[in-house]
C-alpha positions as a printed Julia matrix, in Angstrom:
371×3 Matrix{Float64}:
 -60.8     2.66  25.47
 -61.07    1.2   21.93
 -59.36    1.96  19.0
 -59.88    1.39  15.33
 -56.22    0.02  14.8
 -52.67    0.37  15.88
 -50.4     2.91  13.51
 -48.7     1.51  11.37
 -45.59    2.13  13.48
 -46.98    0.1   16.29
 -47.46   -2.64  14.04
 -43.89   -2.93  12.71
 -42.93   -3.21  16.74
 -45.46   -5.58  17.2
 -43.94   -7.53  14.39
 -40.59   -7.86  15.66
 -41.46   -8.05  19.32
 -43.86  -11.11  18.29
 -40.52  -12.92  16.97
 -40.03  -15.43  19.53
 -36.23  -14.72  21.99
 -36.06  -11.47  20.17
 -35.49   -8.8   23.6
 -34.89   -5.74  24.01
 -30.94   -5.83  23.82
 -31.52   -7.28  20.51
 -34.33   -4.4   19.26
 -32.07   -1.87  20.86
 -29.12   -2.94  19.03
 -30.86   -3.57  15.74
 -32.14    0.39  16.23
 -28.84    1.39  16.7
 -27.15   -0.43  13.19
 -30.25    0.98  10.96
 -30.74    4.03  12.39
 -34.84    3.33  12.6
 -37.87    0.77  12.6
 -38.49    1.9    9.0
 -34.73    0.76   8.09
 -34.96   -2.33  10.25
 -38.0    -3.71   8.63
 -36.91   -2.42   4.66
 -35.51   -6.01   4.17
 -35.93   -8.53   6.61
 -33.71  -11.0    4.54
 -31.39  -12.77   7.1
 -27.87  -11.64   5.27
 -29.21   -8.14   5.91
 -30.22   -8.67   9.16
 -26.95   -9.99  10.52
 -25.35   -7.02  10.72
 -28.06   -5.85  13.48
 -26.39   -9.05  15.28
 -29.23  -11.42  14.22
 -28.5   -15.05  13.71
 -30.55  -16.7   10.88
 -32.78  -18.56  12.68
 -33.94  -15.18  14.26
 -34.36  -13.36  11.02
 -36.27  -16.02   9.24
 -38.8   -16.15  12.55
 -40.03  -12.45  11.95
 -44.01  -13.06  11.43
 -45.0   -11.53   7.71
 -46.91   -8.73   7.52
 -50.07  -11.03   6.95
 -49.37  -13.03   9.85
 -53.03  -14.07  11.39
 -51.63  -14.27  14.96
 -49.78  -10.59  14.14
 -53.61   -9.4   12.99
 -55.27  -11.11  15.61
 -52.99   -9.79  18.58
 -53.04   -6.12  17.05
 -56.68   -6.61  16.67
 -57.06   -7.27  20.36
 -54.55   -4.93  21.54
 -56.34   -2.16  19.63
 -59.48   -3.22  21.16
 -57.94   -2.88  24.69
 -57.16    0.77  24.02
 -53.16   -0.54  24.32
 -50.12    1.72  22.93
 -46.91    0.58  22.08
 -44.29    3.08  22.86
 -40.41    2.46  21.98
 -37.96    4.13  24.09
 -37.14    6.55  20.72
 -40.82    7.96  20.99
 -41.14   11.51  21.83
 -43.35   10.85  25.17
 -41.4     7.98  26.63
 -40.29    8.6   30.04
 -37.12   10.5   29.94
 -36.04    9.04  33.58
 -36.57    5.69  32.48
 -34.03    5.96  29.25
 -32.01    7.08  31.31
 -31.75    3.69  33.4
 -28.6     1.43  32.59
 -31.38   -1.5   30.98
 -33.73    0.61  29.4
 -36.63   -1.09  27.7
 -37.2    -0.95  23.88
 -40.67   -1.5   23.71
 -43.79   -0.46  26.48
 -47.38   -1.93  26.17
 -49.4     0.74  27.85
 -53.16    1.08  28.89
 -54.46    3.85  30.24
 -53.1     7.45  31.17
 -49.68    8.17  29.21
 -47.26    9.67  29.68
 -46.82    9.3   33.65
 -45.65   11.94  35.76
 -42.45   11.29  37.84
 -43.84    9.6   41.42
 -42.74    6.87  43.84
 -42.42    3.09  43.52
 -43.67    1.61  46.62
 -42.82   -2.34  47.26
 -42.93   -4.68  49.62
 -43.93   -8.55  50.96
 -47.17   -9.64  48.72
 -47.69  -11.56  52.73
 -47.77   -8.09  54.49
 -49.39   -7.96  58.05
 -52.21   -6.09  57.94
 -50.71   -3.18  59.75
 -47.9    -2.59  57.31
 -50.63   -2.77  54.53
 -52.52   -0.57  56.01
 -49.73    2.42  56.86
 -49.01    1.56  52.71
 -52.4     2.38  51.82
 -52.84    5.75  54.17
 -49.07    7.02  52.52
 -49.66    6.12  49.46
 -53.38    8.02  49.31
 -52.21   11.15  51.45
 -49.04   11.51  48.5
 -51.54   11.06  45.47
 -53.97   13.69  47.38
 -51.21   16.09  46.52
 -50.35   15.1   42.99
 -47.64   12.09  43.79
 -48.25    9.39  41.34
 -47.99    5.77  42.97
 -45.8     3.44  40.89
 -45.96   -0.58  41.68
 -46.22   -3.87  40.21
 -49.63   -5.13  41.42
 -49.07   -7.43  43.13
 -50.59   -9.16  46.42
 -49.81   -7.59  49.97
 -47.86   -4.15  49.8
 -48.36   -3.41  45.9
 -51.82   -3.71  46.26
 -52.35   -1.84  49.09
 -50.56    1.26  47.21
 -52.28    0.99  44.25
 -55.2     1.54  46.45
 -54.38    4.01  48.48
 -53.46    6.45  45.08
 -56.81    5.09  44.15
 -59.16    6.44  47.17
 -57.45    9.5   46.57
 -58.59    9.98  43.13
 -54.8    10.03  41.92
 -52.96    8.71  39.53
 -51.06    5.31  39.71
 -49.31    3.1   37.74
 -49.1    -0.55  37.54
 -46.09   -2.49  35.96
 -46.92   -5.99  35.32
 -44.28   -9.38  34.61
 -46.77  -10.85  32.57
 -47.97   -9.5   28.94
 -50.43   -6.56  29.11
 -53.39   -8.55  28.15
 -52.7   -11.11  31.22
 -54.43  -10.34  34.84
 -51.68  -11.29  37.32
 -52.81  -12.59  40.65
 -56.36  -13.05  39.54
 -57.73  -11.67  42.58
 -56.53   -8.4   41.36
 -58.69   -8.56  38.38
 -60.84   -5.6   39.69
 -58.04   -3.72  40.73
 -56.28   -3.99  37.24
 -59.28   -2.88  34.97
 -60.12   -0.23  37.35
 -55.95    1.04  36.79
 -56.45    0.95  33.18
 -59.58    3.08  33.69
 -58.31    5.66  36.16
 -54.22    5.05  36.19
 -51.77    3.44  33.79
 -51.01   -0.42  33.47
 -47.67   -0.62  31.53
 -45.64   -4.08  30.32
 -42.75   -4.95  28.37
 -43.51   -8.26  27.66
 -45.15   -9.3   24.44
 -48.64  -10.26  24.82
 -49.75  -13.85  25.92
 -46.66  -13.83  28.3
 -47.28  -15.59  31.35
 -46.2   -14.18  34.75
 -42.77  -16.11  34.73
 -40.81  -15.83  37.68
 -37.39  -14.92  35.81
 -39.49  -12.02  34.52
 -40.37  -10.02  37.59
 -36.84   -8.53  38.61
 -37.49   -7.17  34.86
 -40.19   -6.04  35.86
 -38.29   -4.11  39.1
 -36.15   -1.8   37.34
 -38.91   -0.7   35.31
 -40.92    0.21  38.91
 -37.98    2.48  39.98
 -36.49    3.27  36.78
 -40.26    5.66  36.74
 -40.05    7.01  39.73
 -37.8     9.63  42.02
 -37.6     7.59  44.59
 -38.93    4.17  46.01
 -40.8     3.5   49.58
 -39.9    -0.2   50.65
 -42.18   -2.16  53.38
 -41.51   -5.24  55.01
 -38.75   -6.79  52.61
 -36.94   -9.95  53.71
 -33.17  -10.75  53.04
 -33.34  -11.59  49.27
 -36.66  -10.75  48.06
 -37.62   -8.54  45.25
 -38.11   -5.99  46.63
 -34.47   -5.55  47.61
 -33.56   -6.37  44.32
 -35.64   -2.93  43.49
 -33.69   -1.04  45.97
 -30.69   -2.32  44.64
 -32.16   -0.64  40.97
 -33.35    2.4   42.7
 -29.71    2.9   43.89
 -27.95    1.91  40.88
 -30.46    4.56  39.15
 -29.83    7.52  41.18
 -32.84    7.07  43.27
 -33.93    8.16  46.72
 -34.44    4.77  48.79
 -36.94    4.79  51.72
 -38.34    2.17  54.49
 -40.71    1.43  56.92
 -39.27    0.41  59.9
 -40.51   -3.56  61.0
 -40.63   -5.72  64.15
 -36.5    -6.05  64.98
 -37.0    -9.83  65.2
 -39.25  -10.51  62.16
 -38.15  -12.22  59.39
 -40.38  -10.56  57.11
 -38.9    -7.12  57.89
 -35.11   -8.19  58.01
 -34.18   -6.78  54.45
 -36.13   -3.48  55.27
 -34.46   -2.91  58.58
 -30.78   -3.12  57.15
 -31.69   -0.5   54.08
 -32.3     1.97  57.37
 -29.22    1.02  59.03
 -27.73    1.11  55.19
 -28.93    4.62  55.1
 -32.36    4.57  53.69
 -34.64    7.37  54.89
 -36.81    6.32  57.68
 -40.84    6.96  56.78
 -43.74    7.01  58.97
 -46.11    8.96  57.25
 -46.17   10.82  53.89
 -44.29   14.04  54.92
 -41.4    11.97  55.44
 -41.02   11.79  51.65
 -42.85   14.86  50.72
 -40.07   16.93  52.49
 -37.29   15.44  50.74
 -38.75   14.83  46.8
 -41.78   17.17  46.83
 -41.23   20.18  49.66
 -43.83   22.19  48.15
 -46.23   20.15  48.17
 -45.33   18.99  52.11
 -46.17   22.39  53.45
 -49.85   21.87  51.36
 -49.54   18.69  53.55
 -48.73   20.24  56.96
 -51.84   22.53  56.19
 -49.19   25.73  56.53
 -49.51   26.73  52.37
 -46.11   28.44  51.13
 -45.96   32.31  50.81
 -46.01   33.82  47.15
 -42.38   33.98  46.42
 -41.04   36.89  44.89
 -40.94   37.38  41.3
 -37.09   36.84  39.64
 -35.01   39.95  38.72
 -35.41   40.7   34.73
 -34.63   37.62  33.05
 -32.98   37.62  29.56
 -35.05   36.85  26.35
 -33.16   33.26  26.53
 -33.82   32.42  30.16
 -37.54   33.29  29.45
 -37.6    30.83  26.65
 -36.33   28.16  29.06
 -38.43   29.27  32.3
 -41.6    29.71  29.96
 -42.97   26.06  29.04
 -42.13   25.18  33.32
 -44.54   24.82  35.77
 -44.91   22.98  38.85
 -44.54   19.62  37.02
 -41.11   18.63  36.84
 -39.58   18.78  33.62
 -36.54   16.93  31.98
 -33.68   18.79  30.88
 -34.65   17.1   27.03
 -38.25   18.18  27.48
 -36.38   21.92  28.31
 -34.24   21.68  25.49
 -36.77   20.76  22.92
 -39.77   23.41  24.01
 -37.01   26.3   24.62
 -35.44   25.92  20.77
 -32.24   26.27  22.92
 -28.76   24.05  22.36
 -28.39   21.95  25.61
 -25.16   23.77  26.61
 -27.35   26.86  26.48
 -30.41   25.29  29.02
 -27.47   23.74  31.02
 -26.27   27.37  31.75
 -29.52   28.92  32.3
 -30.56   26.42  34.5
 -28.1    27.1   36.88
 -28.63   30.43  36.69
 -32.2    30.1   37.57
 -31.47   27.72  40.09
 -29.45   29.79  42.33
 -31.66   32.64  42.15
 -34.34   30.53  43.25
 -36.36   30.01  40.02
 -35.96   26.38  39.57
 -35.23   23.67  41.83
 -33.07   20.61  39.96
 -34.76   17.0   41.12
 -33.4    13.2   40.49
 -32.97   12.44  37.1
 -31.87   16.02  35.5
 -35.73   16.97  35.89
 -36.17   20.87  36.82
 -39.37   22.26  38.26
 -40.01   25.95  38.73
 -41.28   27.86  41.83
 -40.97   31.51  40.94
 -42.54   33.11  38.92
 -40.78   35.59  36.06
């Protein structure tokens, strides 16, 4: 998708993020001193910019508003159809501000915002069997709305990204490279046909290279989107552990394949079942636990029409109203209901224990009764 140009907001990100060893801790904390990108950029004069926590050297590196490479990069990302979204944006994923890390600044291509789904990772040197049960989960969940989150990578990642893909479904890709670099290259199909049909999302300036120290990065971002994440074949140490170990320090629901007992490649899998990780075979597994409405639509046996609530007051209407079956974050309530968030905290649990609403991971809500 083209574009004309980037707002003017995304160009006053672009600016600072093209500052060379300027990170997201430091755009974070200069947002919190001034308040605003508006404020931030106001006067860029180093003395000012100290008390955001920025050294000289830093402040003085902050490409000009006629910068060529700042025109030329904003030129390109325009012409990719790329958004830069900063984690005080209205449609920035409320589960991922909510992880401990949050990024300041997404590049994003394609579909936006994404719906709450599952990461799915795993060995990029998969057997072909393990890829395979990947792809037929990961296209039976997206055949009933699940959104596929992954890093696109070889082996596993790919085989997810796939899967959501025969299904017609939505998937997103989270790269440890810049948005406008194709990491592997073999996935170059793959990763133009994401940012035609899914997302592709980055928080690394463009023209970064797929460093290693990036990818774990990259990890917290995959389950920082998602409810839950589905690991296969993981080996003592790798990085896909490491996104388990983000997925539980976020709240998340952690689930595994089981492996061969005596393969090396499934070692690190194995012990997050014995650790307590819910055991998957097929896509039930996790539709019963994060999505059970849609798992009866899976087992073919579709739900009776529930009963409508009792009355509801004129406030619990405001807050049940702008629900559907998309899950909803308690912010997203707050803001469409014109409530106070002790008020939609209340009527929540209200509705949930009449059976209205059901709450999910990450203070989302999601109704299944009508009023």
């Amino acid at each position: 998708m083209h574009r004309d140009n980037l707002s003017s907001q995304e160009l006053g990100w672009l600016r600072l993020h093209l500052t060379p060893r300027l990170g997201r801790k430091a755009l974070r904390r200069l947002h919190q001193v001034f308040g605003s990108l508006e404020a931030i950029l106001a006067d860029t004069t180093p003395a000012r910019l100290a008390r955001g926590g920025l050294s000289p050297k830093l402040a003085t590196a902050i490409p000009a508003e006629d910068d060529p490479n700042l025109a030329a990069t904003a030129a390109k990302l325009a012409q990719d159809g790329v958004r830069l979204v900063s984690l005080w944006d209205a449609d920035f994923p409320p589960l991922l501000a909510g992880i401990p890390d949050p990024p300041a600044l997404l590049y994003v291509r394609g579909h936006w915002p994404p719906a709450p789904g599952l990461a799915v990772v795993g060995a990029r040197r998969a057997g072909a069997e393990s890829r395979q049960m990947v792809r037929e989960i990961a296209r039976d969940l997206a055949g009933h709305g699940v959104c596929i989150i992954s890093g696109l990578a070889r082996g596993i990642d790919t085989a997810a990204h796939l899967g959501a893909l025969d299904a017609g479904g939505a998937t997103v890709a989270v790269l440890g490279c810049g948005i406008d670099r194709i990491y592997p290259p073999e996935n170059r199909k793959l990763f133009h046909q994401i940012a035609t049909q899914g997302t592709l999302i980055s928080e690394y300036a463009p023209g970064t290279p797929p460093l290693a120290g990036n990818f774990p990065g990259r990890n917290r971002i995959v389950s920082g989107l998602a409810l839950g994440v589905l690991v296969a074949e993981a080996a003592v140490g790798s990085g896909s552990l490491i996104t388990a170990d983000f997925a539980l320090e976020q709240g998340r629901e952690v689930f595994a394949l089981p492996g061969a007992p005596y393969g090396a490649s499934c070692t690190g899998s194995n012990t997050l079942l014995k650790e307590g990780a819910h055991l998957v075979t097929e896509a039930r597994d996790i539709l019963d636990l994060l999505w059970s409405d849609l798992a009866r639509s899976a087992l073919g046996a579709p739900a009776a029409a529930p009963a409508p609530l009792p009355e509801l007051s004129k406030e619990a209407l405001q807050v049940l109203e702008p629900m559907d079956t998309n899950a909803l974050h308690i912010d997203e309530i707050v803001r469409k209901s014109g409530l106070t968030p002790m008020e939609v905290s209340a009527i929540l649990l209200h509705l949930e224990l009449q059976g209205g609403v059901r709450q999910l991971p990450g203070m989302h809500y999601q109704r299944i009764r009508p009023g």
